[in-house]
C-alpha positions as CSV (number, residue, x, y, z in Angstrom):
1,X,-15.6,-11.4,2.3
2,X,-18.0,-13.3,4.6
3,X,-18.8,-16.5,4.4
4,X,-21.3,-17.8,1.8
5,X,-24.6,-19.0,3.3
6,X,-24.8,-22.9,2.6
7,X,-28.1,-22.6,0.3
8,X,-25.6,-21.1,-2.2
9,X,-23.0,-23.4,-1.9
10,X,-25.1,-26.2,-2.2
11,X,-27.0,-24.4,-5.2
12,X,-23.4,-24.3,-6.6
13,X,-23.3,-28.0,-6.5
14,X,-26.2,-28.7,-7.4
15,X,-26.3,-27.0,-10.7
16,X,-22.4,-27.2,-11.5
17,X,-20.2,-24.5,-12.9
18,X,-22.3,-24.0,-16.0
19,X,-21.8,-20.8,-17.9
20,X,-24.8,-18.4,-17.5
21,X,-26.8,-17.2,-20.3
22,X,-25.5,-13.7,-19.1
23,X,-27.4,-10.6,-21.5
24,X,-29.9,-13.2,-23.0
25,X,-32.5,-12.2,-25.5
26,X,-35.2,-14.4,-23.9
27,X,-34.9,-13.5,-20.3
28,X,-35.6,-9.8,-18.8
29,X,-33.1,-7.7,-17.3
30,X,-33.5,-4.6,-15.4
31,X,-30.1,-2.5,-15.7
32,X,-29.5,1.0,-13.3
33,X,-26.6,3.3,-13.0
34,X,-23.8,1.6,-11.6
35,X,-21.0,4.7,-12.2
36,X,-20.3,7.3,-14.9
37,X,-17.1,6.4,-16.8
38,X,-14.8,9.5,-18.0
39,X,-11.9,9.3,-20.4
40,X,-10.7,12.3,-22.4
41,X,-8.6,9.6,-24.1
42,X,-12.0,7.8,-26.1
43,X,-13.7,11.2,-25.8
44,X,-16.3,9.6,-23.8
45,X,-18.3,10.3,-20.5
46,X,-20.6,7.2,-20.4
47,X,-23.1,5.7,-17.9
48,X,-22.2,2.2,-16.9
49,X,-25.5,0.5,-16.3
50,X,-25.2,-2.4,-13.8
51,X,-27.5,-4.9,-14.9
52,X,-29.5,-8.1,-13.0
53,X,-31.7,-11.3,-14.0
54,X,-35.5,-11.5,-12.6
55,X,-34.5,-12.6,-9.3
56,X,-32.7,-9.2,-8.5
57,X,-29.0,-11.2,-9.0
58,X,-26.5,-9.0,-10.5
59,X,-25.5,-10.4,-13.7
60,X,-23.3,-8.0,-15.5
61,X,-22.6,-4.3,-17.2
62,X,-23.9,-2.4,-19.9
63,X,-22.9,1.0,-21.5
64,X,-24.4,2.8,-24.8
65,X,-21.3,4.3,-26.0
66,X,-21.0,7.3,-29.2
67,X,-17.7,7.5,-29.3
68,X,-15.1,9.6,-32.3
69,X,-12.1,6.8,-33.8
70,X,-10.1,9.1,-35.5
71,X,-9.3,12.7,-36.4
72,X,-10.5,13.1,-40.0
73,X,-14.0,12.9,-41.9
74,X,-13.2,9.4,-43.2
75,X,-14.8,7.2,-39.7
76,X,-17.9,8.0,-38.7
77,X,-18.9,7.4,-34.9
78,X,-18.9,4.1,-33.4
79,X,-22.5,3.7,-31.9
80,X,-22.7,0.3,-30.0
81,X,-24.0,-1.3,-27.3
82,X,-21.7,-3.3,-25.3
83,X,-21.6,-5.5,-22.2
84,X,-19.5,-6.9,-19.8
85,X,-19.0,-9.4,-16.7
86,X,-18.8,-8.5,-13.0
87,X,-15.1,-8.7,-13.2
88,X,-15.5,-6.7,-16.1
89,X,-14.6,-8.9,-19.0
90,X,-15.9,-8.3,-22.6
91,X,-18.7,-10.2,-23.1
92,X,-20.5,-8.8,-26.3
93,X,-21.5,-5.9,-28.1
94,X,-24.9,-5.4,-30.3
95,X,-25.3,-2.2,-33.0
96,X,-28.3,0.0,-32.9
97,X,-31.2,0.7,-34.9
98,X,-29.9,2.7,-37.5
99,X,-26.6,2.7,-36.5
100,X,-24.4,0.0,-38.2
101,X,-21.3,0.5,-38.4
102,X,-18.9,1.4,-41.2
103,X,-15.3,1.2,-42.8
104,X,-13.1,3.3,-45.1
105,X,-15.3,5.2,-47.0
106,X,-18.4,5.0,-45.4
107,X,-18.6,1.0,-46.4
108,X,-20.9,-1.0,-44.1
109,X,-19.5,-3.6,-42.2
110,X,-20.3,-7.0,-43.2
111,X,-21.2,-10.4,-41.0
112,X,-17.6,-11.0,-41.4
113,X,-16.4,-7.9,-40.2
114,X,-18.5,-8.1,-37.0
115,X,-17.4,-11.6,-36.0
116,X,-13.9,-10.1,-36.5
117,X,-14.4,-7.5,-34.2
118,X,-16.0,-9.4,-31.8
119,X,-13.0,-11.8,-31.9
120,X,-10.4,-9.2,-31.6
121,X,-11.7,-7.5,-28.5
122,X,-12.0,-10.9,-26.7
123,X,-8.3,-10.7,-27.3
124,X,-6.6,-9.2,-24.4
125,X,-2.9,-10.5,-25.6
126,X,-3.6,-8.5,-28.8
127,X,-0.8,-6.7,-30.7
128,X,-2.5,-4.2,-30.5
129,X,-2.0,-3.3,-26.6
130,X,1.2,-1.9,-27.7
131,X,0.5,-0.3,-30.7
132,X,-0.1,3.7,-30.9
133,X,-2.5,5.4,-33.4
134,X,0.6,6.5,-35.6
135,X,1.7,2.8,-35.8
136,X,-1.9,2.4,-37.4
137,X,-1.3,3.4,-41.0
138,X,1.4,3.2,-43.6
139,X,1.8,6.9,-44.5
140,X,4.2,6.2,-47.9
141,X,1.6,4.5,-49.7
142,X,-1.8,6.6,-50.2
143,X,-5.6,5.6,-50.9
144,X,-7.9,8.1,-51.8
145,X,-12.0,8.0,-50.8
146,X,-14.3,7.9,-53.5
147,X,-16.6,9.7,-50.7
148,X,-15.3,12.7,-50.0
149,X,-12.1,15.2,-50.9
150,X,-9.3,12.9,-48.5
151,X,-6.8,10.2,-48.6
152,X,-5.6,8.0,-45.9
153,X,-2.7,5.4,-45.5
154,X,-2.8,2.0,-46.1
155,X,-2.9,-0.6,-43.1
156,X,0.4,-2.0,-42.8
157,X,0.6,-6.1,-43.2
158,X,2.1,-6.3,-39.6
159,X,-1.3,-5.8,-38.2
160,X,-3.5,-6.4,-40.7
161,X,-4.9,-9.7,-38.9
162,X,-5.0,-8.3,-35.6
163,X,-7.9,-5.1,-37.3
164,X,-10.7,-5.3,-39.7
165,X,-9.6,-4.5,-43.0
166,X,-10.7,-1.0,-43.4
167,X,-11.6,-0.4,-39.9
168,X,-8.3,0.3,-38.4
169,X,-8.8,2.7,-36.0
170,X,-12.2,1.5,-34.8
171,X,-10.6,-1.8,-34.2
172,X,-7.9,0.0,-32.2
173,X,-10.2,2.7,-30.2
174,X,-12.5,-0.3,-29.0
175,X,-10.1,-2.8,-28.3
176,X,-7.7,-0.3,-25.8
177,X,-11.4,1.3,-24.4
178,X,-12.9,-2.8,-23.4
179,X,-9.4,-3.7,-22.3
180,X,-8.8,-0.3,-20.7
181,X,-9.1,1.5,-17.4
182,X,-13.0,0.8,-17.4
183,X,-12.4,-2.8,-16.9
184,X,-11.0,-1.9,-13.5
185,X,-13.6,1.0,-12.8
186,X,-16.4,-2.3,-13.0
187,X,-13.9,-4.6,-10.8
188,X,-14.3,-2.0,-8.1
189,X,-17.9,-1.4,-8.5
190,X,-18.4,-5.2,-8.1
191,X,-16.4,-5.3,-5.0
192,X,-18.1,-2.3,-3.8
193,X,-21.3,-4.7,-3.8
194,X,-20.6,-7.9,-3.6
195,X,-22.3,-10.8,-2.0
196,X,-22.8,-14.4,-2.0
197,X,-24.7,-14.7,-5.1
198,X,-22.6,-12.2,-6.8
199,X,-19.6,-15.0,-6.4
200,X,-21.9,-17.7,-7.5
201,X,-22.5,-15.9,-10.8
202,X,-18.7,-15.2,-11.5
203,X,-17.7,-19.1,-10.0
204,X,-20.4,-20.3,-12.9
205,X,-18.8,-18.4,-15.7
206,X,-16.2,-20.3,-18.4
207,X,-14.4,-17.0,-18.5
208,X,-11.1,-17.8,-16.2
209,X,-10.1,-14.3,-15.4
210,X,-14.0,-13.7,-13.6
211,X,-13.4,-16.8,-11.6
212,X,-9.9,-16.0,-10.3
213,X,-11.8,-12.3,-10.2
214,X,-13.9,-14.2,-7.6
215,X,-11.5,-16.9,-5.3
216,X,-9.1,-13.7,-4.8
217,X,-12.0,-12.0,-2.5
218,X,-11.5,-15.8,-0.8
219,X,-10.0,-15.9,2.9
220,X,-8.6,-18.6,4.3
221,X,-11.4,-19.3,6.3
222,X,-13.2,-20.1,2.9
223,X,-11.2,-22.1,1.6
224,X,-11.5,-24.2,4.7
225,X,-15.5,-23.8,4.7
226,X,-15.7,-24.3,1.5
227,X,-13.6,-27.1,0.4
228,X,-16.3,-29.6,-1.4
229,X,-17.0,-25.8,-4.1
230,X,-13.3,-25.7,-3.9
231,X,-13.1,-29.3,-5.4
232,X,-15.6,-28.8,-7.6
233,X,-13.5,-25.6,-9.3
234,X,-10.8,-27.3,-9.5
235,X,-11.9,-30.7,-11.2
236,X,-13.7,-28.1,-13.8
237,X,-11.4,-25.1,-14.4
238,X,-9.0,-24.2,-16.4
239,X,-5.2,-25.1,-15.4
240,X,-4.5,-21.3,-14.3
241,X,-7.3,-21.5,-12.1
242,X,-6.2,-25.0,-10.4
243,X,-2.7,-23.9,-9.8
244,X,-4.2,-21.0,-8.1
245,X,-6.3,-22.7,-6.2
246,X,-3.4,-25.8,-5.0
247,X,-1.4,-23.0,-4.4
248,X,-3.2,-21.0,-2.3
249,X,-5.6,-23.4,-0.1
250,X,-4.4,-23.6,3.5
251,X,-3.3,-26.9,3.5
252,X,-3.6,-29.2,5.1
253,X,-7.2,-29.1,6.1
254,X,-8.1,-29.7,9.5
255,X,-10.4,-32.1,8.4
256,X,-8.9,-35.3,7.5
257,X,-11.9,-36.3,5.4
258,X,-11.1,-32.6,3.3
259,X,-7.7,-34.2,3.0
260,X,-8.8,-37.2,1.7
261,X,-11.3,-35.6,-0.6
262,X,-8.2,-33.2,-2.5
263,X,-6.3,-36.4,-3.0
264,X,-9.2,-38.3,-4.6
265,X,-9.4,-35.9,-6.9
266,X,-5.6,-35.9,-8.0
267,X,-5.8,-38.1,-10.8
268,X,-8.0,-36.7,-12.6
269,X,-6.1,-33.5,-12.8
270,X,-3.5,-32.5,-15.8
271,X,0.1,-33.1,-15.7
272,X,0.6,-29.0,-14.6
273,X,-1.3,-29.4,-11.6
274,X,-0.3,-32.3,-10.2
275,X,3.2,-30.9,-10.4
276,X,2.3,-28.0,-8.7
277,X,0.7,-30.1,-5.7
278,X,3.2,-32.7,-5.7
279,X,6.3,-30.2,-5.1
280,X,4.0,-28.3,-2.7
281,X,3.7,-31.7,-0.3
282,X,7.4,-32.2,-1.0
283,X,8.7,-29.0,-0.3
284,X,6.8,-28.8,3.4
285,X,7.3,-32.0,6.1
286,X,3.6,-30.9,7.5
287,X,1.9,-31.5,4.4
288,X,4.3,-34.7,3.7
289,X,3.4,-36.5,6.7
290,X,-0.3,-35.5,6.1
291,X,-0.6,-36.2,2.6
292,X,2.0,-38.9,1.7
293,X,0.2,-41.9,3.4
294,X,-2.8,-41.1,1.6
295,X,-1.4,-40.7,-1.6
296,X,0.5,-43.7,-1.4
297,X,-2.5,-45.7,-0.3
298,X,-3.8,-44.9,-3.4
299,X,-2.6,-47.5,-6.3
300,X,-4.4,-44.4,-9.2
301,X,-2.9,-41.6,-7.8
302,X,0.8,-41.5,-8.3
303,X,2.9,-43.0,-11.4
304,X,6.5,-44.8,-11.0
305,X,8.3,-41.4,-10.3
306,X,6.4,-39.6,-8.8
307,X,5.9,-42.6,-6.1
308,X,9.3,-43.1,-5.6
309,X,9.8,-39.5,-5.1
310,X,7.1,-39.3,-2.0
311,X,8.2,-42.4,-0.9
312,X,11.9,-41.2,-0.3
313,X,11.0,-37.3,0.7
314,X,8.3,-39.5,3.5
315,X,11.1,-41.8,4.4
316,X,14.0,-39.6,5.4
């Protein structure tokens, strides 16, 4: 990746890491084929539409999908719109004109059902990932459609919070098709394009996963350029994304002041990530002889322990 122009770092710090109002109703976005996305598994051959905000900045994907959830005439089609990230994260879906969709026996959803949904394919540590259609349906106890001439098994209890009730096997088709193999197929499209604003948009987002998505296209001349954004992420991210980002830097930076910046920020970090730096100074006589004096110079950074521990490691 090369090195982000310093308009858009300092446009990162001037506006913060504020999540973007990615797919909004009241802005316009123009959306173009990206890639077409094949699976014989979903029955599906879809256009993924790359999509970007009025000043031509990629923003996220799209893709109208029609796409069969089971084998019998009891489910109906799922029609939906649905978008994504630039890392290719969830982000929402919308139903069609027309097009809502339905449950056992033809039932509508309800606002309920939709949230549900929603919910449940934001959910990537879902029981379902390990499920299988079969697993899907208890086959000793039978319900019979008042629609047409079939009968279907009952959900079992096991996974009845992890579906909607009575829309088993749509829950299951979309959840393994947004958490699937087109995930990845976006992930490469993104690197395929991706720029200094591009990195801005995923740095902005409250979704973890596109951040990380981001700092891994990081070298560690970045990190070193880039230290006061680096900061800034990790005063404001979640503890995954600090403990990626102590643990990865190139420390120390050759720029005392850098130095001095990282350890103004430890205590203000959680208990996780100050671990993770701490033992990372300990473990390395470079960084100890670097980043002991300053830390010990400062009466908030350090407790009792955790003093007395850099104070003996700096010592001998």
């Amino acid at each position: 990746m090369r090195a982000p122009h310093l308009v858009f770092i300092g446009l990162i710090l001037i506006t913060g890491l504020v999540h973007p109002e990615v797919f909004s109703q009241d802005q316009v976005n123009t959306c173009s084929k990206a890639f077409v996305y094949k699976s014989d598994e979903f029955a599906v051959a879809d256009v993924i539409r790359i999509c970007s905000d009025a000043e031509k900045i990629p923003i996220g994907y799209e893709s109208r999908i029609n796409t069969p959830v089971c084998e019998d005439k009891l489910c109906a089609n799922v029609i939906l719109m649905f978008y994504w990230d630039l890392a290719g994260n969830y982000v929402r879906f919308d139903t069609l004109p027309g097009k809502p969709l339905t449950k056992f026996d033809h039932k509508r959803f309800s606002e309920a059902d939709y949230k549900k949904l929603d919910q449940l394919l934001k959910d990537k540590n879902s029981m379902l990932r390990v499920l299988d259609k079969e697993d899907l349906v208890d086959k000793t106890v039978k319900i019979k459609s008042t629609t047409v001439d079939a009968v279907t098994g009952a959900t079992p209890k096991t996974i009845k919070n992890a579906v909607v009730e009575g829309a088993v096997y749509s829950s299951f088709t979309l959840w393994h098709f947004i958490n699937g193999a087109v995930k990845d197929s976006m992930a490469a499209y993104t690197r395929s394009i991706y720029s200094d604003r591009i990195a801005m948009r995923l740095l902005k987002s409250e979704n973890y996963e596109s951040q990380l998505f981001a700092l891994k296209q990081w070298s560690e001349t970045d990190y070193e350029l880039h230290a006061d954004l680096l900061f800034q992420v990790i005063k404001q991210s979640a503890p995954l994304v600090r403990a990626y980002l102590i643990t990865k830097a190139p420390l120390p930076f050759k720029s005392m002041g850098k130095n001095k910046a990282l350890v103004a920020i430890f205590p203000d970090l959680d208990a996780y990530s100050k671990s993770i730096l701490l033992n990372r100074i300990l473990a390395d006589k470079k960084l100890l002889n670097v980043f002991a004096p300053l830390m010990l110079s400062d009466s908030r950074a350090l407790n009792v322990d955790q003093t007395n521990k850099l104070k003996e490691a700096f010592l001998n």
